[in-house]
C-alpha positions as CSV (number, residue, x, y, z in Angstrom):
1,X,110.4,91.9,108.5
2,X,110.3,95.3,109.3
3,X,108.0,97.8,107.7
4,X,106.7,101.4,108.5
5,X,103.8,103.1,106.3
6,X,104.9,106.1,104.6
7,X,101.7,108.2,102.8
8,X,100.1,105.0,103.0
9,X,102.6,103.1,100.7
10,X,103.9,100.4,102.4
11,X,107.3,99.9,102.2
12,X,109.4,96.3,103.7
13,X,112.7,96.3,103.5
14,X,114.2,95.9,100.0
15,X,111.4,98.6,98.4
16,X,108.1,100.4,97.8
17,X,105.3,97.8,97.5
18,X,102.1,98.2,95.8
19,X,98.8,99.2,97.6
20,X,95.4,97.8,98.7
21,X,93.1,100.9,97.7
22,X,94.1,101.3,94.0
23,X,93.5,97.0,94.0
24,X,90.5,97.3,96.4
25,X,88.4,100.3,93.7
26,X,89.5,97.8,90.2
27,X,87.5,95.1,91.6
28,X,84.9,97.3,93.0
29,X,84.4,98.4,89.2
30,X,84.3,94.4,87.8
31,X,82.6,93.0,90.7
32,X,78.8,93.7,90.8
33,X,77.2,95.1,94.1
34,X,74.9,92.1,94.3
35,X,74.1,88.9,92.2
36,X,72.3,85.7,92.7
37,X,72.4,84.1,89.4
38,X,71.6,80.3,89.6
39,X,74.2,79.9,87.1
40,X,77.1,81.2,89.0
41,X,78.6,78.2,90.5
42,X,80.3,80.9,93.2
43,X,76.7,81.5,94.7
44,X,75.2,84.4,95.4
45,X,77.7,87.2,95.2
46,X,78.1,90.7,96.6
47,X,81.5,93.2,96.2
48,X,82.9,89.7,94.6
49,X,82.5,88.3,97.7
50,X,80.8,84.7,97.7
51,X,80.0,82.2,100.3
52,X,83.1,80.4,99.9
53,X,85.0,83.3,101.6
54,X,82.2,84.6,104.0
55,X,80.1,82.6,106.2
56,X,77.5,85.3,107.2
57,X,74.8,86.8,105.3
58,X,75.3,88.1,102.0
59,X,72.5,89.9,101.1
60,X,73.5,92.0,104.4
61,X,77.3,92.5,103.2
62,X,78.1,95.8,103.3
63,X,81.0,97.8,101.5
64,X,83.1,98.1,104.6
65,X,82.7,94.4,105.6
66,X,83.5,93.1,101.9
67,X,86.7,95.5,102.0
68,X,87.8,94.3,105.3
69,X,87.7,90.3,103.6
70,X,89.5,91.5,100.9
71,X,92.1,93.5,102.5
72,X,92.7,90.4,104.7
73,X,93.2,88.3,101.1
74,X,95.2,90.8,100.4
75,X,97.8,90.7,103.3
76,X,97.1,86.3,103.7
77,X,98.5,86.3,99.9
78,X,100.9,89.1,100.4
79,X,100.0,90.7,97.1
80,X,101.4,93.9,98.3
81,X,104.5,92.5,98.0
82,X,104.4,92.9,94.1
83,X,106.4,95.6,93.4
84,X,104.3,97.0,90.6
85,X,100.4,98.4,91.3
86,X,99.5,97.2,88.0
87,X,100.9,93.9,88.4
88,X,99.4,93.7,92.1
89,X,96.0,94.9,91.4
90,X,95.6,92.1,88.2
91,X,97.2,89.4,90.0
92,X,94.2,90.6,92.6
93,X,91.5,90.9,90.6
94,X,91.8,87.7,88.9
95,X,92.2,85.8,92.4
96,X,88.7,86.9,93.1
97,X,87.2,85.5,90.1
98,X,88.9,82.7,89.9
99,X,90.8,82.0,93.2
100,X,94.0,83.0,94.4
101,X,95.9,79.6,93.0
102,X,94.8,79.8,89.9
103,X,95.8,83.2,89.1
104,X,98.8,82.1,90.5
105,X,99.1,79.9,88.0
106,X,98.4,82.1,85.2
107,X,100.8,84.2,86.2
108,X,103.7,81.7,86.5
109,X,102.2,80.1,82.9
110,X,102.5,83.7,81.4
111,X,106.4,84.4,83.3
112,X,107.6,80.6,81.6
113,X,105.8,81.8,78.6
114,X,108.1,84.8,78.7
115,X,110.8,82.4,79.0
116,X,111.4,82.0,82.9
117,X,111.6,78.8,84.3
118,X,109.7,78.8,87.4
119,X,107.4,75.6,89.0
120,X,103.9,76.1,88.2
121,X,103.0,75.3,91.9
122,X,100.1,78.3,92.3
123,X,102.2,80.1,94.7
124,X,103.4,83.5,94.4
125,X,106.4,83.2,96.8
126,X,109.6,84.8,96.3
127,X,110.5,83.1,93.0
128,X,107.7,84.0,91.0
129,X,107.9,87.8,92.5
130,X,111.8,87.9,91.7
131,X,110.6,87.0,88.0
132,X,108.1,89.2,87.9
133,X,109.2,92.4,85.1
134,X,109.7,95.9,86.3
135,X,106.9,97.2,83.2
136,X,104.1,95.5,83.0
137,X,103.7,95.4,79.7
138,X,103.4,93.2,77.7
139,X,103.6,90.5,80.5
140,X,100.0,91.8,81.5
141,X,99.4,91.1,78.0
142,X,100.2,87.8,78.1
143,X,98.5,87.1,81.3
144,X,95.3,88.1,79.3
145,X,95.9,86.0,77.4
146,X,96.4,83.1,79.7
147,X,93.7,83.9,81.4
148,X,91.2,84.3,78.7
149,X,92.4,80.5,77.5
150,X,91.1,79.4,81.2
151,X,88.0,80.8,80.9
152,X,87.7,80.0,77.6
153,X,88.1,76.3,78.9
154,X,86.0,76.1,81.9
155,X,83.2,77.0,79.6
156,X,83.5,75.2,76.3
157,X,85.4,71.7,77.4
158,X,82.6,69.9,79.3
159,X,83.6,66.6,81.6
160,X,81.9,63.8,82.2
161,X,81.1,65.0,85.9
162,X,80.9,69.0,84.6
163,X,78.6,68.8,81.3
164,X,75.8,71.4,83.4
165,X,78.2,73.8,85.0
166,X,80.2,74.2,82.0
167,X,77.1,75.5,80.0
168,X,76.0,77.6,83.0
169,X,79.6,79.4,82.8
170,X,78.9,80.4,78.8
171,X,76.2,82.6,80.6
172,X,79.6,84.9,82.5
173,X,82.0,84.5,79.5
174,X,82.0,88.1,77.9
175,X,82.4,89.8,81.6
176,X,85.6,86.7,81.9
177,X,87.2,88.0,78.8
178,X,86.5,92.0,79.5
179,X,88.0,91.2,83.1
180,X,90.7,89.3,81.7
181,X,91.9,92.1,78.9
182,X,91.2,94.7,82.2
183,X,95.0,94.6,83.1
């Protein structure tokens, strides 16, 4: 696909699409600098990023570095593909906290909510984008929504296999929600 970068908007044929900076400072502002809760089944955290996504040491991160993983989530799940910076940067911000398919997920749950009819399948290809509305609200609204119910779940509906992490998770809930209703 050919694209040129014009005042750092990035543009691919058929549009503007949204940008990594105005994603990149939201979840600077939800994400701590540094956390190593034993409760936080992520690990010990820094700029959101966790062991799961970085191999080296964490404690060492810096700025640059965590920005340089997350730009390169960014482009790997094409979120600046989404047309709309609002819709870009939440779809974002809730990958990091809860991983890229299942914000997927919520978003395609809140769309079919909306009435589309799109496969939950955690992917936001070219369908889900295609269904995505021009405003973002109240689809971000619904999202919230959606997402709040997740996290709602993964800390109140223990397993047999999850009873411990589930009441570890209550510990995060309030920062969930605020980062939920953020969009």
């Amino acid at each position: 696909m050919r694209q040129r970068v014009l005042k750092s908007i990035v543009i691919l044929k058929g549009g503007i699409m949204s940008e990594f900076e105005p994603a990149f400072e939201l979840l600077m502002e939800l994400e701590g600098v540094h956390s190593n809760d034993e409760n936080d089944a992520g690990g010990e955290t820094k700029f959101g990023v966790t062991s799961q996504i970085y191999d080296g040491d964490i404690a060492a991160l810096t700025l640059d570095q965590a920005k340089g993983i997350w730009r390169s989530k960014w482009n790997q799940f094409e979120f600046y593909k989404i047309e709309n910076q609002k819709l870009a940067n939440s779809l974002f911000q809730l990958s990091a906290v809860m991983g890229p398919k299942q914000a997927a997920l919520i978003f395609q749950r809140a769309l079919n909510t909306m009435g589309g009819d799109l496969k939950e399948d955690g992917v936001v290809g070219d369908k889900t984008r295609a269904a995505l509305p021009n405003e973002p609200y109240p689809f971000l609204y619904v999202v919230a929504a959606h997402a709040e119910g997740f996290f709602r779940l993964i800390t109140h509906v223990p397993s047999l296999t999850r009873v411990m992490q589930y009441e570890k998770n209550q510990t995060f809930l309030k920062g969930w929600i605020k980062r939920a209703r953020c969009a």
